[in-house]
py3Dmol code that shows the C-alpha trace and the ligand (Angstrom):
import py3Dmol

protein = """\
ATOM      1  CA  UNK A   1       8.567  -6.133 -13.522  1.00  0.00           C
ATOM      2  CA  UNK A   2       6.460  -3.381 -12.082  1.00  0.00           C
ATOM      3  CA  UNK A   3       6.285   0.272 -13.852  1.00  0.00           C
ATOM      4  CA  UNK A   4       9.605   2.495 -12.451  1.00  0.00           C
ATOM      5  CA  UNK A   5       8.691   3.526  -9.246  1.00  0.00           C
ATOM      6  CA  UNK A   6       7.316   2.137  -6.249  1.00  0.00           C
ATOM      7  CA  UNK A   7       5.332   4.648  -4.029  1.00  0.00           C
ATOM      8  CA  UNK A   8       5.095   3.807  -0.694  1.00  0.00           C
ATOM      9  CA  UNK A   9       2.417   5.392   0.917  1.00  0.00           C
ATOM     10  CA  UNK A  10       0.014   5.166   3.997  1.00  0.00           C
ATOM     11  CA  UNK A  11      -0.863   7.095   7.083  1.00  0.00           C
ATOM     12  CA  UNK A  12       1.657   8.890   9.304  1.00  0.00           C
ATOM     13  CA  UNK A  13       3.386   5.694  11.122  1.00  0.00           C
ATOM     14  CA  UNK A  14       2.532   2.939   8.345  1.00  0.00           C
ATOM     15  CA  UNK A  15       6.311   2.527   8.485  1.00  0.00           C
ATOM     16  CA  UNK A  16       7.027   4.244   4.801  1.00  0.00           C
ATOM     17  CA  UNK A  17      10.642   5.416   5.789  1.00  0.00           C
ATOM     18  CA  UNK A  18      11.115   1.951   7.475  1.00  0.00           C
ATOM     19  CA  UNK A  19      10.506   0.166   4.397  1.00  0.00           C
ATOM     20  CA  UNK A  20      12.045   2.302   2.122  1.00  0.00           C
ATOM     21  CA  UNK A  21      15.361   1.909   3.865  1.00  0.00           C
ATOM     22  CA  UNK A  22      14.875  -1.959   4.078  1.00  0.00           C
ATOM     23  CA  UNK A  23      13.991  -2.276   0.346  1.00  0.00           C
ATOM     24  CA  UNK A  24      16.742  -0.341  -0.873  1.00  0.00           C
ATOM     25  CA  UNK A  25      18.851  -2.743   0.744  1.00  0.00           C
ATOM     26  CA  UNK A  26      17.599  -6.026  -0.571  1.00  0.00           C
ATOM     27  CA  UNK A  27      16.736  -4.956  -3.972  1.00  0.00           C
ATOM     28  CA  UNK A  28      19.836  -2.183  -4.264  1.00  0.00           C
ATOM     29  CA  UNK A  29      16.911   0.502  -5.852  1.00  0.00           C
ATOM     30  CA  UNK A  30      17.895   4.346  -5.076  1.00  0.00           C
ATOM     31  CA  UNK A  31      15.483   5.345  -2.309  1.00  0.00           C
ATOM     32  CA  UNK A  32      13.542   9.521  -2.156  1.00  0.00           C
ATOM     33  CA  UNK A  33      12.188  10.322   1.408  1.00  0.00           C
ATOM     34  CA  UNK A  34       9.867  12.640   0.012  1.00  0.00           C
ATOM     35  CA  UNK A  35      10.271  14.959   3.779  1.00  0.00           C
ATOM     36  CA  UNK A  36      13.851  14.316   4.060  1.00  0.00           C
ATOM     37  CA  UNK A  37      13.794  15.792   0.892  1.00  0.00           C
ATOM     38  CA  UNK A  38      11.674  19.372   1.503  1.00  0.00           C
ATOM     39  CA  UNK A  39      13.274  19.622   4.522  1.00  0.00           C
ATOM     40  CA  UNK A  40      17.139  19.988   2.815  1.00  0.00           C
ATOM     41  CA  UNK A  41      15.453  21.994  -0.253  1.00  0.00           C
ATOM     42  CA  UNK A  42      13.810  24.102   1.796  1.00  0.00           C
ATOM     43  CA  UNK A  43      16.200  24.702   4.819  1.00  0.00           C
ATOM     44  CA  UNK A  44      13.488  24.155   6.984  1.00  0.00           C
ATOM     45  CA  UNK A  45      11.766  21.208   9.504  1.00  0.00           C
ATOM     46  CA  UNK A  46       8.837  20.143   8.399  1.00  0.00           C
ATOM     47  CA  UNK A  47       6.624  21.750  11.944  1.00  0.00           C
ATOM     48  CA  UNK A  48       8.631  25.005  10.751  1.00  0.00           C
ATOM     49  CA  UNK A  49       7.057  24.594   7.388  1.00  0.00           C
ATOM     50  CA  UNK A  50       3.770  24.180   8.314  1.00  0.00           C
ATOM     51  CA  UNK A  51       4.096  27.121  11.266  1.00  0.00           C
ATOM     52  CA  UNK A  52       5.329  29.839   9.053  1.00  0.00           C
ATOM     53  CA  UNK A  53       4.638  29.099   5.393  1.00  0.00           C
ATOM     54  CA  UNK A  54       0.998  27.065   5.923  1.00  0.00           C
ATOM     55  CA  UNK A  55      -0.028  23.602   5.182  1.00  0.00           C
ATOM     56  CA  UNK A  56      -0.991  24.815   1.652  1.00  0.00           C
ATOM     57  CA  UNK A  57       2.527  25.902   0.760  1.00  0.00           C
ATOM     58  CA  UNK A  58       4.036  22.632   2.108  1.00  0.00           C
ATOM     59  CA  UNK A  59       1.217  20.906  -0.250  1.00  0.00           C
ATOM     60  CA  UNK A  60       2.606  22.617  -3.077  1.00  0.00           C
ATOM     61  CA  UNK A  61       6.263  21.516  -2.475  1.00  0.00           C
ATOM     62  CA  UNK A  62       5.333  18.311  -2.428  1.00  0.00           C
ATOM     63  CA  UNK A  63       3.289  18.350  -5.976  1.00  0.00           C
ATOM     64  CA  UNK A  64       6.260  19.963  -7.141  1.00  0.00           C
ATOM     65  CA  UNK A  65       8.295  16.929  -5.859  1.00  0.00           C
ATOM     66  CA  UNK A  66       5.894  14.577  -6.860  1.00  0.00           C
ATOM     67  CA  UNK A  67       6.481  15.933  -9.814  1.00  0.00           C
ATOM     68  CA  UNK A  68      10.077  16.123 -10.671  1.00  0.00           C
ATOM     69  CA  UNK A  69      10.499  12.119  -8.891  1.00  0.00           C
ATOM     70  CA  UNK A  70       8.306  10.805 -11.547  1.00  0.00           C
ATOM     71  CA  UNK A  71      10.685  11.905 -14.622  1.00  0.00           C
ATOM     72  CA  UNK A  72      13.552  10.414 -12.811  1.00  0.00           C
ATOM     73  CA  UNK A  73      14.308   6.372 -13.249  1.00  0.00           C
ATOM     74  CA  UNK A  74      14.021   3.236 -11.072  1.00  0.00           C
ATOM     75  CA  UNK A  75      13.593   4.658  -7.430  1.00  0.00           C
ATOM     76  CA  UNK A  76      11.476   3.988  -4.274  1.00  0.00           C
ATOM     77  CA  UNK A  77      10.157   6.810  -2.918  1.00  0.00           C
ATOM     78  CA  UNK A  78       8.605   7.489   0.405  1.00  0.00           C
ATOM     79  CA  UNK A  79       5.765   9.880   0.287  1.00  0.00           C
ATOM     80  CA  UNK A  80       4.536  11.874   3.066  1.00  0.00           C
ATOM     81  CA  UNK A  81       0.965  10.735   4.715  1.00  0.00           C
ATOM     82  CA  UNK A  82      -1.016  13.532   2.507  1.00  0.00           C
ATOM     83  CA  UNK A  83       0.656  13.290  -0.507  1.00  0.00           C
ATOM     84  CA  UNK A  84      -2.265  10.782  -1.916  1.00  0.00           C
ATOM     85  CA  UNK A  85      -4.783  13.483  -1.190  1.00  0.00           C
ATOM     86  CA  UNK A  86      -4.503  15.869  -4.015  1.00  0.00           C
ATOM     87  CA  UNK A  87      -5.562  13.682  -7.096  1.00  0.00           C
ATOM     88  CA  UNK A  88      -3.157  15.445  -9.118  1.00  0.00           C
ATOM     89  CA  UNK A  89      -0.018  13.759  -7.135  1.00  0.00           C
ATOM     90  CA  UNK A  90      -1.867  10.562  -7.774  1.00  0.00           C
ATOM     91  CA  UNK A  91      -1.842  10.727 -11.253  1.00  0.00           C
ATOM     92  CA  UNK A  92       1.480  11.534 -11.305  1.00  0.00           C
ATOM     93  CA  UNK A  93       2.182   8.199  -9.409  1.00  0.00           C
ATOM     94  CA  UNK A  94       0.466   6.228 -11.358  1.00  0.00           C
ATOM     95  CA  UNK A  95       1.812   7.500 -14.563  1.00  0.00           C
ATOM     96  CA  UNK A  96       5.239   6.459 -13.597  1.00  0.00           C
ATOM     97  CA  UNK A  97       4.698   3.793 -11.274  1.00  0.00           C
ATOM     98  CA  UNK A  98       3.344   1.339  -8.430  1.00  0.00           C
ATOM     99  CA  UNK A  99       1.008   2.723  -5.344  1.00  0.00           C
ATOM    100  CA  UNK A 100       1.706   0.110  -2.235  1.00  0.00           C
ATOM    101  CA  UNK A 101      -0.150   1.383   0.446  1.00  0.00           C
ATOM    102  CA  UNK A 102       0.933   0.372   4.258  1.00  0.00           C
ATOM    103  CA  UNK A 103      -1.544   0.100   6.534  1.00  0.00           C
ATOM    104  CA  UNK A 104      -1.595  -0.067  10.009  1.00  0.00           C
ATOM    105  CA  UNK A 105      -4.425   0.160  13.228  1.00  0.00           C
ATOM    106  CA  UNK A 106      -4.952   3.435  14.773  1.00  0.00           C
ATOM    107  CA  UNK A 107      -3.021   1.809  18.418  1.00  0.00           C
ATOM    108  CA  UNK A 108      -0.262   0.893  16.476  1.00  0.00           C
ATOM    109  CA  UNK A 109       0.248   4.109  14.814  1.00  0.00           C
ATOM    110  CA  UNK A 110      -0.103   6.103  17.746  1.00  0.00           C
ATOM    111  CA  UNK A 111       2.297   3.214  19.884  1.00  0.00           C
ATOM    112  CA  UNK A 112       5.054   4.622  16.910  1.00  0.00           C
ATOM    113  CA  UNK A 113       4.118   8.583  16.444  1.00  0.00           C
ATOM    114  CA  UNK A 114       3.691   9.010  20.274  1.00  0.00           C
ATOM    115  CA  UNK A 115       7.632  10.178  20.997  1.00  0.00           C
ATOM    116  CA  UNK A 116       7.850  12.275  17.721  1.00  0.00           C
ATOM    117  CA  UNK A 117       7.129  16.423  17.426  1.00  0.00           C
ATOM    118  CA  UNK A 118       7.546  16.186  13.605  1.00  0.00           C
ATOM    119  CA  UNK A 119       4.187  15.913  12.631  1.00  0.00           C
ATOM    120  CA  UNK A 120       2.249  19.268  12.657  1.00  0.00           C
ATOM    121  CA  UNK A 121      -1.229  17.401  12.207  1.00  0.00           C
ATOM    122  CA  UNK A 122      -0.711  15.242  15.524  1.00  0.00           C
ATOM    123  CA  UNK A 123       0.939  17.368  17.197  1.00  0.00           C
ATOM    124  CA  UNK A 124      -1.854  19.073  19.424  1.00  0.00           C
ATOM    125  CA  UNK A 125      -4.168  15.496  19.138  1.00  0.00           C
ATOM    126  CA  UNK A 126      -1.820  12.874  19.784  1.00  0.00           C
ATOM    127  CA  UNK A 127      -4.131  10.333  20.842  1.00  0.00           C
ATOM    128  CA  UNK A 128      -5.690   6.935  19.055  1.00  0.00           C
ATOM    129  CA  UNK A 129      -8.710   8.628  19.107  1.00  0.00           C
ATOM    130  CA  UNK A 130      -8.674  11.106  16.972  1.00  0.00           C
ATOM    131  CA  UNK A 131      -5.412   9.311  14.417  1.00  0.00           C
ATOM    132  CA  UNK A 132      -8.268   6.618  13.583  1.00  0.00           C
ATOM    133  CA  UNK A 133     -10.441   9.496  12.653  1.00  0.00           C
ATOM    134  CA  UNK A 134      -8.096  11.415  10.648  1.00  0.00           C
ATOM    135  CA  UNK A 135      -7.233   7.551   8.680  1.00  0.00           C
ATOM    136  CA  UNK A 136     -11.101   6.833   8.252  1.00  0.00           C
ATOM    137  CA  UNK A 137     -11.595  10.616   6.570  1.00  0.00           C
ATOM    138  CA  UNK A 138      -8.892   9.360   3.991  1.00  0.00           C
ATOM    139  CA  UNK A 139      -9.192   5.732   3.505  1.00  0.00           C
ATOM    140  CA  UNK A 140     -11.156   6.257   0.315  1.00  0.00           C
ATOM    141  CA  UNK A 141      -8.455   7.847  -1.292  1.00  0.00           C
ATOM    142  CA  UNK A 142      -5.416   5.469   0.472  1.00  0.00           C
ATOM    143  CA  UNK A 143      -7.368   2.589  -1.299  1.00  0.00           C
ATOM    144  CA  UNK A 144      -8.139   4.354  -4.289  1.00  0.00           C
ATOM    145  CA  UNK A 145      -5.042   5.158  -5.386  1.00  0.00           C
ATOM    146  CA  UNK A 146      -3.536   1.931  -4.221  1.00  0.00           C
ATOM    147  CA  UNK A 147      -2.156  -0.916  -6.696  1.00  0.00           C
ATOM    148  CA  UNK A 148      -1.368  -3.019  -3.790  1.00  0.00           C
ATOM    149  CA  UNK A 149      -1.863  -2.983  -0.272  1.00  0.00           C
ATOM    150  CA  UNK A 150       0.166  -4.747   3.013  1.00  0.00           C
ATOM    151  CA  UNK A 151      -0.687  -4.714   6.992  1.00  0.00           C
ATOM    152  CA  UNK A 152       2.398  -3.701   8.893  1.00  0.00           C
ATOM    153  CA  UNK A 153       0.980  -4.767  12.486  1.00  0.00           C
ATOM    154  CA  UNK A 154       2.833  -7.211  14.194  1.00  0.00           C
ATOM    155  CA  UNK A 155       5.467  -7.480  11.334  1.00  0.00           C
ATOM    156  CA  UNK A 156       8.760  -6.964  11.100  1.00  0.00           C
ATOM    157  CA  UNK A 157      10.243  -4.627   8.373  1.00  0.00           C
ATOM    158  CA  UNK A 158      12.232  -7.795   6.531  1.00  0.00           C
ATOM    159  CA  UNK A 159       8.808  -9.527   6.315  1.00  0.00           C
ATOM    160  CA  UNK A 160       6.995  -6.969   5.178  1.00  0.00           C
ATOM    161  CA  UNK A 161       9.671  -5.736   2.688  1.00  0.00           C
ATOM    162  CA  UNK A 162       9.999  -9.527   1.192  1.00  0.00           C
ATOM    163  CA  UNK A 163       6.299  -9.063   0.556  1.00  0.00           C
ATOM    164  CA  UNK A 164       6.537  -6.352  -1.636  1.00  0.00           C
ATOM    165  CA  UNK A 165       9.626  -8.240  -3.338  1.00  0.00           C
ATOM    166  CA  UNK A 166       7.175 -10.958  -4.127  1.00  0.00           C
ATOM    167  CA  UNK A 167       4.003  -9.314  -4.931  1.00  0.00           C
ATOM    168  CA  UNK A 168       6.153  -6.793  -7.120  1.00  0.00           C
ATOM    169  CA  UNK A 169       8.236  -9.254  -8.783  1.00  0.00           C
ATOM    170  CA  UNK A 170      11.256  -7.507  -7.799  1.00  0.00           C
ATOM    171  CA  UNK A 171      15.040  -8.874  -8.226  1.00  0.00           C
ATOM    172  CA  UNK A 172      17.144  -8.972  -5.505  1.00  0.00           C
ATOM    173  CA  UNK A 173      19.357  -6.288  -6.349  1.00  0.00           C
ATOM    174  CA  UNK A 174      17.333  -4.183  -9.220  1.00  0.00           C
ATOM    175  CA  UNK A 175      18.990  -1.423 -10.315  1.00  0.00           C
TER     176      UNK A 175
END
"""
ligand_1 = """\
16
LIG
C 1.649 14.336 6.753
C 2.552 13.313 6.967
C 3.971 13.551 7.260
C 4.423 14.896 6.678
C 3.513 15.995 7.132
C 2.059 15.766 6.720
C 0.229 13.995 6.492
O 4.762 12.506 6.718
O 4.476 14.830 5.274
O 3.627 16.088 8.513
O -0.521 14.866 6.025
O -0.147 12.819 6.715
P 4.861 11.030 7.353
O 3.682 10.249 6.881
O 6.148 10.510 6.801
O 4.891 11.191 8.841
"""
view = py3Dmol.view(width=600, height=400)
view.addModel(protein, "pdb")
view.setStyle({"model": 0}, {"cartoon": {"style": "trace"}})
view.addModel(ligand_1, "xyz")
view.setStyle({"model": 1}, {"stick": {}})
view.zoomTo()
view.show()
C-alpha cells in the first residue's frame, strides 16, 4: 500500500486531470483538482488570477492548498504544472504521500494545450518550441521529486491509469 496520497504531477498537458478522473473510478479514491479547487475558493479563473493578483499570489494559494490536502486522508490529487517547483510543496507531498510524475513530449503537449486559454504561461507562446523549453528548465525538479514516473504518449487513460494501479499496489476500489 502506498503512503495516503497519490500526487499526480507533470507539465501542463501530462494528462493529470485525465487520470485523476480515471483513477477515482477504478480504485473508488476521493479525487482534489488542485485548480478546480482555487478557482471555486477564490471566485476567480485561473488567467484572472494570474492577470490581477500575480503569479506569486496564485503560488501562495496553492502552498496553502498543498498544505491543507496533505492533513486530509486517502485522496488523489491533481496538482497544477508548478506546484513541484517550490520545494516547500514538495515536502509536503512527500510527507503524506506518493509523487507519480506524467510525462509527455513537447508535440504532444502542445497537440492537447493548443485549443485551451486557461493557461496564463502558454498563453502568449503557444508553440512546441518554446513548451519543450519551459519542461527542460524544470525537469530536474519533475524527476526529483518524483517516486514514480509513466509516459502518457500514445496511451490511453485506462492504460496508463492500470499502471499506476500496479506499480502502486492499489485495490480496485480503495477507499
Ligand atoms: C501551471 C499549470 C496549470 C495552472 C497554472 C500554472 C504551471 O495547471 O496551475 O496555469 O505553472 O505549469 P495544469 O498543469 O493543470 O494545466
Amino acid at each position: 500500500m502506498p503512503k495516503k496520497q497519490i500526487y499526480l504531477t507533470g507539465f501542463m498537458g501530462t494528462g493529470k486531470s485525465t487520470i485523476l478522473n480515471c483513477l477515482h473510478e477504478i480504485c473508488g479514491l476521493e479525487k482534489i483538482e488542485m485548480d478546480e479547487q482555487i478557482v471555486r475558493e477564490e471566485g476567480m479563473s485561473i488567467p484572472d488570477i494570474f492577470a490581477e493578483k500575480g503569479e506569486e499570489y496564485f503560488r501562495n494559494l496553492e502552498t496553502n492548498l498543498v498544505k491543507r490536502i496533505s492533513a486530509i486522508e486517502n485522496v488523489v490529487v491533481s496538482c497544477g504544472g508548478g506546484t513541484v517547483m517550490r520545494q516547500c510543496n514538495v515536502e509536503e507531498m512527500k510527507k503524506s504521500g506518493t509523487i507519480v510524475l506524467l510525462t509527455a513530449e513537447p508535440q504532444t503537449v502542445y497537440q492537447r494545450v493548443k485549443g485551451s486559454h486557461d493557461r496564463p504561461l502558454l498563453e502568449k507562446n503557444m508553440n512546441p518550441e518554446y513548451i519543450g523549453g519551459l519542461m527542460e528548465i524544470r525537469r530536474p525538479k519533475y524527476e526529483a521529486a518524483a517516486d514514480i514516473v509513466v509516459k502518457t504518449d500514445g496511451r490511453t487513460a485506462k492504460e496508463i491509469c492500470l499502471e499506476i494501479k500496479e506499480r502502486l499496489k492499489l485495490d480496485d476500489n480503495q477507499k
